[in-house]
TILODREN-368061 format. One record per atom (N, C-alpha, C): residue number from 1; residue in one letter; atom name; x, y, z. Coordinates in steps of 0.02 Angstrom, whole numbers, plus 50000, padded with zeros to 5 digits. Atoms other than C-alpha are relative to their C-alpha. Layout:
BEGIN
> NUM / a / CA / X / Y / Z .
...
//
This chain:
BEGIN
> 1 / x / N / 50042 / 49942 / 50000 .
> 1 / x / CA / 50000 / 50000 / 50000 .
> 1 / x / C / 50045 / 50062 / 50000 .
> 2 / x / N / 49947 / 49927 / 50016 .
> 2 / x / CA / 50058 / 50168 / 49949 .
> 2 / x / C / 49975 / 50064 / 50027 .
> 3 / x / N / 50044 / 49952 / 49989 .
> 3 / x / CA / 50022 / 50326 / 50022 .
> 3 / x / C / 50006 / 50063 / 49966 .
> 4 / x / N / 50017 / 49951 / 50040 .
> 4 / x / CA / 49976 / 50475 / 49947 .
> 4 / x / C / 50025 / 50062 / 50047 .
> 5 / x / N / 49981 / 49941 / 49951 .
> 5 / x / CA / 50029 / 50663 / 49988 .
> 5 / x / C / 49960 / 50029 / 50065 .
> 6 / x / N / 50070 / 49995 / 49968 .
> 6 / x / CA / 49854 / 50690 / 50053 .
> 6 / x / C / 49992 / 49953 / 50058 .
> 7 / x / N / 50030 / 50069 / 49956 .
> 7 / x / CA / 49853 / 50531 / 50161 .
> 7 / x / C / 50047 / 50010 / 50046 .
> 8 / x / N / 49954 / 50011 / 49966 .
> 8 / x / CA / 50027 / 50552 / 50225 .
> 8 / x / C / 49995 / 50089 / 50050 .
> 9 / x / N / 50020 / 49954 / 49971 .
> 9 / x / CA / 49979 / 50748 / 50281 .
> 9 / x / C / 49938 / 49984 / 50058 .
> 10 / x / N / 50057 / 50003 / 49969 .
> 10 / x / CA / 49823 / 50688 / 50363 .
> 10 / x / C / 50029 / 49974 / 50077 .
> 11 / x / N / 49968 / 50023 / 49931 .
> 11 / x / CA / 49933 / 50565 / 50480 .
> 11 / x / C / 50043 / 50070 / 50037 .
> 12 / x / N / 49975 / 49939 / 49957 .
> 12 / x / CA / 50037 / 50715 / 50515 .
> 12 / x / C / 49975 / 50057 / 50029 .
> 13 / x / N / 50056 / 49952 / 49947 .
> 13 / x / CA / 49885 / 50822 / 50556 .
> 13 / x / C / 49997 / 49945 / 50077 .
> 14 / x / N / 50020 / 50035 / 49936 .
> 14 / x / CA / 49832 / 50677 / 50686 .
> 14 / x / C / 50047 / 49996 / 50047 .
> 15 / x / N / 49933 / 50016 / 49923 .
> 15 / x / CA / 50009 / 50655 / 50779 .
> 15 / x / C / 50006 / 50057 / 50019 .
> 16 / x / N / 49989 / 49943 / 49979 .
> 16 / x / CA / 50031 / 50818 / 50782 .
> 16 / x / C / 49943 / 50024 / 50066 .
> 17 / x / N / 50048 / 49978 / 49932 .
> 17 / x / CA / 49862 / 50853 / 50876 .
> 17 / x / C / 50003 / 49925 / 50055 .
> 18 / x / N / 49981 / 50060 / 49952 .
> 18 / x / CA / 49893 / 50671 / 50957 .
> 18 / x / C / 50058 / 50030 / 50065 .
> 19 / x / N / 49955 / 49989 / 49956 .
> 19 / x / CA / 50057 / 50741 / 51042 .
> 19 / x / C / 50008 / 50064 / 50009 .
> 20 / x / N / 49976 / 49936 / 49991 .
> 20 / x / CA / 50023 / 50918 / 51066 .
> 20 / x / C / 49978 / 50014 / 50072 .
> 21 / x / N / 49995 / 50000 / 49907 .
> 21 / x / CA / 50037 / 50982 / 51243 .
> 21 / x / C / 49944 / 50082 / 49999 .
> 22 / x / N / 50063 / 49960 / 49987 .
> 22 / x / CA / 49849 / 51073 / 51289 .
> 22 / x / C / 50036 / 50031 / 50072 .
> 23 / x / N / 49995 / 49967 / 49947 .
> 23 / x / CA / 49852 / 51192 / 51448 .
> 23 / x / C / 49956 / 50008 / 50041 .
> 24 / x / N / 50069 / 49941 / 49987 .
> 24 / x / CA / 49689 / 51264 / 51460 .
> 24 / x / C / 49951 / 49932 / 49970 .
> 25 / x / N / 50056 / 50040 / 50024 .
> 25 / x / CA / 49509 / 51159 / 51461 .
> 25 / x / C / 49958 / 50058 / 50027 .
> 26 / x / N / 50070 / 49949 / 49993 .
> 26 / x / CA / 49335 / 51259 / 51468 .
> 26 / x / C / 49973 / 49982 / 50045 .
> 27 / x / N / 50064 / 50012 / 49960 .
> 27 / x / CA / 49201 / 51276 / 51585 .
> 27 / x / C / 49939 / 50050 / 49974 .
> 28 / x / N / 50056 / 49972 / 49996 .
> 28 / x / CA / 49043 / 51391 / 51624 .
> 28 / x / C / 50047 / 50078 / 50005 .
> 29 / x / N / 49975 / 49943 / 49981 .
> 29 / x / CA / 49086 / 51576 / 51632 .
> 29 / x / C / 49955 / 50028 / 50042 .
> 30 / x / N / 50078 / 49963 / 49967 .
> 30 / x / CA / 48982 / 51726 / 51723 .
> 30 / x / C / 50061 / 50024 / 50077 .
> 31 / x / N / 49995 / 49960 / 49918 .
> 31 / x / CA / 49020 / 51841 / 51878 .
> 31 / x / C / 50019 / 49928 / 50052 .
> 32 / x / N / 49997 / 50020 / 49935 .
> 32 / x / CA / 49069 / 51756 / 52055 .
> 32 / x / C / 49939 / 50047 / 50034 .
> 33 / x / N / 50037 / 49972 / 49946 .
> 33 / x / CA / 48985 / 51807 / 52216 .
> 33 / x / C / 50059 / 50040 / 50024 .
> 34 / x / N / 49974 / 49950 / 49990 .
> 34 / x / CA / 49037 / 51921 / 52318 .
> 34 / x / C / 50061 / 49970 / 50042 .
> 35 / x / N / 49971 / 50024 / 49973 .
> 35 / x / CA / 49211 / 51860 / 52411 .
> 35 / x / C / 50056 / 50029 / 50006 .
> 36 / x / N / 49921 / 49976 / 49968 .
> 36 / x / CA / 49388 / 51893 / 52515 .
> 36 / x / C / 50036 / 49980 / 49976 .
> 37 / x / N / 49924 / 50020 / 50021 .
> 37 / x / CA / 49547 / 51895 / 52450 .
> 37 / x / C / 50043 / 49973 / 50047 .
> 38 / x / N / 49960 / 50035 / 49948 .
> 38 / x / CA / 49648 / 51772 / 52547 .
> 38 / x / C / 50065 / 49984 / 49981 .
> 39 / x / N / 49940 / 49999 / 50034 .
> 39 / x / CA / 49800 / 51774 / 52433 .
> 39 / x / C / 50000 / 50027 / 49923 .
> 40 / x / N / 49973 / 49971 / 50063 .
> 40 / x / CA / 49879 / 51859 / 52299 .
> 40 / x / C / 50057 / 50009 / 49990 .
> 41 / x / N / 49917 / 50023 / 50008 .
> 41 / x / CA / 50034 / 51791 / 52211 .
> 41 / x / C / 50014 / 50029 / 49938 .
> 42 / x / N / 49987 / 50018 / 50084 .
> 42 / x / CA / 50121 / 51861 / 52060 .
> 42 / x / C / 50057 / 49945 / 49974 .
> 43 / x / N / 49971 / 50057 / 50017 .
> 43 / x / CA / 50205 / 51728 / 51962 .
> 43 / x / C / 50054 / 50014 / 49957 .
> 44 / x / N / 49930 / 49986 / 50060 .
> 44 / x / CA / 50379 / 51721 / 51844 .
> 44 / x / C / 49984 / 49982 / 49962 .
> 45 / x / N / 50023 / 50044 / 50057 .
> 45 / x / CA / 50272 / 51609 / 51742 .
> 45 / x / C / 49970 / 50067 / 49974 .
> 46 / x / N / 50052 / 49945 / 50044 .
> 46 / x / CA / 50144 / 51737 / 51614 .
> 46 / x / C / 49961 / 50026 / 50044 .
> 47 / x / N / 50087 / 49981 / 49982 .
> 47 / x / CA / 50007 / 51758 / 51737 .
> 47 / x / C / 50003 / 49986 / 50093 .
> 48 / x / N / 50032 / 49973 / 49939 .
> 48 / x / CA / 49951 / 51811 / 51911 .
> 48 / x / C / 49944 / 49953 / 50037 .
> 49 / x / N / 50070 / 50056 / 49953 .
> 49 / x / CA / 49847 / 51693 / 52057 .
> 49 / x / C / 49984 / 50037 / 50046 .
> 50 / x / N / 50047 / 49966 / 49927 .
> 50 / x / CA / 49717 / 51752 / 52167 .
> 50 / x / C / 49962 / 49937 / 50052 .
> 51 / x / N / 50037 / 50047 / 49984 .
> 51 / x / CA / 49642 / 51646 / 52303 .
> 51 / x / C / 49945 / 50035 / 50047 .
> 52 / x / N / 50093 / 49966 / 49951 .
> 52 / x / CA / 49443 / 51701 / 52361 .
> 52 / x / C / 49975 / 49958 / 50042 .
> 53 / x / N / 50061 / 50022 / 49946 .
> 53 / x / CA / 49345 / 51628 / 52494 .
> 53 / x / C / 49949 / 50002 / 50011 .
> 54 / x / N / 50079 / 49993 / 49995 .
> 54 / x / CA / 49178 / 51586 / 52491 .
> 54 / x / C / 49991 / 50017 / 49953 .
> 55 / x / N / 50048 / 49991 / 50065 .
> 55 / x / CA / 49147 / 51629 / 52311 .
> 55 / x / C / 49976 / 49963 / 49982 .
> 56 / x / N / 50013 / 50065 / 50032 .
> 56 / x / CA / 49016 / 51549 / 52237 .
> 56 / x / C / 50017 / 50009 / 49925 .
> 57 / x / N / 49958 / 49978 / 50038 .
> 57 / x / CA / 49082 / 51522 / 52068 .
> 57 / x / C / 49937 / 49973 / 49955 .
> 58 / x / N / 50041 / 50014 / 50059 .
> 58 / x / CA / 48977 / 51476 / 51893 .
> 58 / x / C / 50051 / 49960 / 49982 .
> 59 / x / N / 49963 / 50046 / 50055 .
> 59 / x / CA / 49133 / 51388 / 51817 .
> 59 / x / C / 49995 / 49924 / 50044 .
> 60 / x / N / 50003 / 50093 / 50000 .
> 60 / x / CA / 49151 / 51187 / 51819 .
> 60 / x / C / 50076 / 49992 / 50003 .
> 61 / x / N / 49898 / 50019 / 50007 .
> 61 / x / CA / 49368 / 51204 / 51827 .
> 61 / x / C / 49980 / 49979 / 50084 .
> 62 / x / N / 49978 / 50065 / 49939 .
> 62 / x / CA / 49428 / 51068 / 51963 .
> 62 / x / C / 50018 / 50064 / 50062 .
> 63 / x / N / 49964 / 49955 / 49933 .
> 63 / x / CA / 49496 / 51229 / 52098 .
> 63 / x / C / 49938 / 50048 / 49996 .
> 64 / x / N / 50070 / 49930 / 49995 .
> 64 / x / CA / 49346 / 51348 / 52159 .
> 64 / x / C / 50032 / 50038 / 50048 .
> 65 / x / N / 49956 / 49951 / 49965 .
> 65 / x / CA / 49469 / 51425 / 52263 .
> 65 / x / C / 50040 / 50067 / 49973 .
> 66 / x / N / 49957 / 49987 / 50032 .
> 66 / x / CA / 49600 / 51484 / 52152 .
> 66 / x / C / 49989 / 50022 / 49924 .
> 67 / x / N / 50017 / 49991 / 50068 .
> 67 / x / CA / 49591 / 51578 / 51997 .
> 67 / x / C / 50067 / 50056 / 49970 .
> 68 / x / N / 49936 / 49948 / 50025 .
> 68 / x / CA / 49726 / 51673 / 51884 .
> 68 / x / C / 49981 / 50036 / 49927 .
> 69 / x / N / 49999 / 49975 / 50088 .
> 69 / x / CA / 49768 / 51788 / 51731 .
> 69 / x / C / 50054 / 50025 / 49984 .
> 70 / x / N / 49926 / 49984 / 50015 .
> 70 / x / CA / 49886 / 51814 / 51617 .
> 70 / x / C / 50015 / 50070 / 50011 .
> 71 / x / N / 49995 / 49953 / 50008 .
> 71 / x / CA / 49982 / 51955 / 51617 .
> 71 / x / C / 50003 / 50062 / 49965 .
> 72 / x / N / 50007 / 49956 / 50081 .
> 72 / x / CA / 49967 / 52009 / 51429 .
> 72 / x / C / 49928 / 50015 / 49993 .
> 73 / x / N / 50064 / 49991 / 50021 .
> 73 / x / CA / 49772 / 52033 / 51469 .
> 73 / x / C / 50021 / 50076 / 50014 .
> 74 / x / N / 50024 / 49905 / 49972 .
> 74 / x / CA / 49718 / 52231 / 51442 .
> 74 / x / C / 49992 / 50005 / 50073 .
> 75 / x / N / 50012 / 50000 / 49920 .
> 75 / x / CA / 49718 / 52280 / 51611 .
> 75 / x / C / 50028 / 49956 / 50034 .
> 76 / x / N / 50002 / 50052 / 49955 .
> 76 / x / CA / 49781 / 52150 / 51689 .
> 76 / x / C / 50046 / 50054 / 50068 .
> 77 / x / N / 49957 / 49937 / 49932 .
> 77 / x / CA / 49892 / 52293 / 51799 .
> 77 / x / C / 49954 / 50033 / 50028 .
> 78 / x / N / 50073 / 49976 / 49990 .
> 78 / x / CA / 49734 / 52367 / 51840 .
> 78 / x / C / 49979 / 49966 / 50065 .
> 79 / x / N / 50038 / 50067 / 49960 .
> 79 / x / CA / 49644 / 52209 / 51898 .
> 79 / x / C / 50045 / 50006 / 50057 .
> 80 / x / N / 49958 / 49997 / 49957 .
> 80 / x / CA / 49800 / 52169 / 51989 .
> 80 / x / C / 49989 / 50037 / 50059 .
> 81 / x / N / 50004 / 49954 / 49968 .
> 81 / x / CA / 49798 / 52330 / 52084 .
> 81 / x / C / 49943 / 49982 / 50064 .
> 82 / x / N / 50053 / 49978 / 49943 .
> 82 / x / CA / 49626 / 52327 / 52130 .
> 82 / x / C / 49989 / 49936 / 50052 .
> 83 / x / N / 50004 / 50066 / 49970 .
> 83 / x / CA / 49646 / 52129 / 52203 .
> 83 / x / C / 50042 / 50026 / 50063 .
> 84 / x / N / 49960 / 49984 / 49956 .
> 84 / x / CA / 49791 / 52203 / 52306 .
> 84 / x / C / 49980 / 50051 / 50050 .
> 85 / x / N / 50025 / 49959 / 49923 .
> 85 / x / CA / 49702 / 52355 / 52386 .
> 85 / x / C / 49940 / 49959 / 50039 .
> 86 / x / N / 50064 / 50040 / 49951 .
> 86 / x / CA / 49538 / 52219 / 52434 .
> 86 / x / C / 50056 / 49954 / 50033 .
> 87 / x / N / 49971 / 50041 / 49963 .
> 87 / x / CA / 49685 / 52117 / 52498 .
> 87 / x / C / 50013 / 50051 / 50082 .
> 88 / x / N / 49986 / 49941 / 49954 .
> 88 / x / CA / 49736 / 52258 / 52603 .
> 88 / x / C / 49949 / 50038 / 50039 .
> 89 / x / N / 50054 / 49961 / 49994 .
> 89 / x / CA / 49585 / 52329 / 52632 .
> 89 / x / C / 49944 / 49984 / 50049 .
> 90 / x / N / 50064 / 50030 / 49984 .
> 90 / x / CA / 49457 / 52206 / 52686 .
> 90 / x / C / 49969 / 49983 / 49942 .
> 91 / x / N / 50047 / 50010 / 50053 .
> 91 / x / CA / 49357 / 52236 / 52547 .
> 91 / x / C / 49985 / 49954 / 49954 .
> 92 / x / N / 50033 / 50055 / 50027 .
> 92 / x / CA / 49243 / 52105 / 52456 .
> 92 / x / C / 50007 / 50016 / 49939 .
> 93 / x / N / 49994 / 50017 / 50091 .
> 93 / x / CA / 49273 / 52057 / 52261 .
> 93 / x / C / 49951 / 49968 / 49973 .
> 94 / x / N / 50049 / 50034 / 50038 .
> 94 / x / CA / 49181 / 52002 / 52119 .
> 94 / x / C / 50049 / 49990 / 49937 .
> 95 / x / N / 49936 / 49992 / 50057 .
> 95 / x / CA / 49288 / 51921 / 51974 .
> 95 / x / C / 49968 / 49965 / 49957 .
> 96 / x / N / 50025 / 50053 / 50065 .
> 96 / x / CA / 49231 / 51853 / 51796 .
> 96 / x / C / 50024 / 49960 / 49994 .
> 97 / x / N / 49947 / 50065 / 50001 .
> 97 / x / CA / 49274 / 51698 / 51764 .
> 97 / x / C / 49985 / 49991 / 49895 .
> 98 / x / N / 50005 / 50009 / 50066 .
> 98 / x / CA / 49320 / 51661 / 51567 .
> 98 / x / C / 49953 / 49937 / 49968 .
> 99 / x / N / 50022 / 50060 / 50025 .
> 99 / x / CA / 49270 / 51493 / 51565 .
> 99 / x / C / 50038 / 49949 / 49983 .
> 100 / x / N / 49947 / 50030 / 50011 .
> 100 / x / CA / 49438 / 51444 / 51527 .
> 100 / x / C / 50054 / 49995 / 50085 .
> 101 / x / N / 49979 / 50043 / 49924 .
> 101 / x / CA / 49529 / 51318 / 51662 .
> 101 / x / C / 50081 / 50000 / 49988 .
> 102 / x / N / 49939 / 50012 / 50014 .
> 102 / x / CA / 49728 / 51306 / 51675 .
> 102 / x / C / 50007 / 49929 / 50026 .
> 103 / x / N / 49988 / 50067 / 50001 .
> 103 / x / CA / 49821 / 51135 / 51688 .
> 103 / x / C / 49989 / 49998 / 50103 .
> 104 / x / N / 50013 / 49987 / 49910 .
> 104 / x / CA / 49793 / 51181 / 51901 .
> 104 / x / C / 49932 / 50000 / 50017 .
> 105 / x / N / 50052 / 50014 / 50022 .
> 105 / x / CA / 49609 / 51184 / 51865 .
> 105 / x / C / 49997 / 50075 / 50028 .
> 106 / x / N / 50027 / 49934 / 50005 .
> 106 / x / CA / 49605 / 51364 / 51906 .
> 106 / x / C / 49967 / 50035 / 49949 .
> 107 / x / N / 50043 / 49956 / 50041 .
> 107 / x / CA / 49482 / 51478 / 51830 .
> 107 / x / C / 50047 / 50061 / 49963 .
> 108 / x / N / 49976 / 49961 / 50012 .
> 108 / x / CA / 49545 / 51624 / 51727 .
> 108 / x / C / 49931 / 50054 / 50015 .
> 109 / x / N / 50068 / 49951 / 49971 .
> 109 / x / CA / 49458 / 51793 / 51764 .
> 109 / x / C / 50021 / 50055 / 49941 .
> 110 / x / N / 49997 / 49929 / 50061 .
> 110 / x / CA / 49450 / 51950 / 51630 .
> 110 / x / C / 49979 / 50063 / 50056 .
> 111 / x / N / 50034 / 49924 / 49981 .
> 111 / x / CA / 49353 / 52072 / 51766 .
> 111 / x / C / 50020 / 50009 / 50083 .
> 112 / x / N / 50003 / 50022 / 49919 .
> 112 / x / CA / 49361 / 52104 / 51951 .
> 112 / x / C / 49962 / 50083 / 50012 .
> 113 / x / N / 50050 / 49961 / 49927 .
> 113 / x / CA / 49239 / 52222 / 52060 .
> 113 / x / C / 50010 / 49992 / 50056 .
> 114 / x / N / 50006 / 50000 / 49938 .
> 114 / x / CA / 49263 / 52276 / 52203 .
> 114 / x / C / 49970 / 50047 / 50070 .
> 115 / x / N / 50048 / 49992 / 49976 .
> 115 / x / CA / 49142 / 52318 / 52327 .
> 115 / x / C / 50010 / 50021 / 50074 .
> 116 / x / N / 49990 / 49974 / 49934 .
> 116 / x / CA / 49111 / 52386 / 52526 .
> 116 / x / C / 49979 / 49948 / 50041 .
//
């Protein structure tokens, strides 16, 4: 049996997605509840972890604790900021969740509110 250019591309589509190294799986997106900042780490890796308490969350990622973002999002210095004065502060958060999970099952977040 002989293979063709077409046939022999197709296997190299499949190994390729066979052995490619994923990061990120999906969930539910949507607002949190309202909740405390109980840690805030920045990382050497791309991206920033927050850990809330008591949020109830909409997403389906494996950690409902723990959620991060990269640091190439718009704003993400922003966000940052405002996680660090409710760390400091007292003050209660509200963070979007993307819907998208990292290989830690943390949530990623695009928004954060923060509240009295």
């Amino acid at each position: 049996m002989t293979m063709t250019n077409s046939s022999i591309r197709g296997v190299l589509v499949l190994l390729t997605l066979a052995f490619a190294q994923v990061d990120v799986a999906w969930a539910a997106a949507g607002w949190t509840g309202a909740a405390s900042v109980d840690e805030l780490t920045p990382m050497a890796k791309h991206y920033y972890v927050v850990r809330l308490s008591d949020a109830r969350t909409p997403t389906d990622c494996k950690n409902k604790e723990w959620y991060f973002q990269d640091y190439d999002t718009i704003a993400s210095d922003k966000m940052f900021l405002a996680l660090l004065e409710a760390l400091t502060s007292g003050a209660r958060v509200k963070v979007y969740v993307t819907g998208r999970c990292n290989l830690d099952g943390y949530s990623e977040i695009s928004s954060v509110s923060v509240m009295r």
